[in-house]
N, C-alpha and C positions, 0 to 999 in steps of 0.2 A: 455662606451664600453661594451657588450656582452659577456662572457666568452662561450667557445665552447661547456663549457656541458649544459648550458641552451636551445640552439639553437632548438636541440631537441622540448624542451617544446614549441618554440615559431612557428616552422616551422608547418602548421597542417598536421599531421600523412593523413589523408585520399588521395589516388592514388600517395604518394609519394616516389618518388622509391631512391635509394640513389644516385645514378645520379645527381639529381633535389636536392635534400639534398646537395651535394659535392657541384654542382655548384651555389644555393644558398649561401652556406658557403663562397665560392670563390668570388663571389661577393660582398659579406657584407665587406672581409678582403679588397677590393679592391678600396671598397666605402671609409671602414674608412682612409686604409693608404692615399689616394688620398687626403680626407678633413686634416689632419694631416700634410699634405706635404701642403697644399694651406696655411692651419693656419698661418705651418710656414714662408713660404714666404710672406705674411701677414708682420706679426711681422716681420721681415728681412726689411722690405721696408720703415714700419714707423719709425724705428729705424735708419735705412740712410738717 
């Protein structure tokens, strides 16, 4: 996982307005919770 204050360094600075920054960020948190949440239902399933 990513911590927030990296993003910065990874998003590249040129024509990026914060906008595009926000909803990048939103995205990423949306991506991980999503894989997080499938993992767990994963794990929930082989376990039943």
């Amino acid at each position: 996982c990513i911590p927030p204050q990296s993003v910065g360094k990874i998003i590249p600075r040129a024509g990026l307005d914060s906008d595009a920054a926000r909803a990048a960020m939103s995205l990423h948190l949306t991506n991980s919770s999503e894989r997080v949440r499938h993992a767990h239902e994963e794990a929930e399933a082989q376990r039943g």
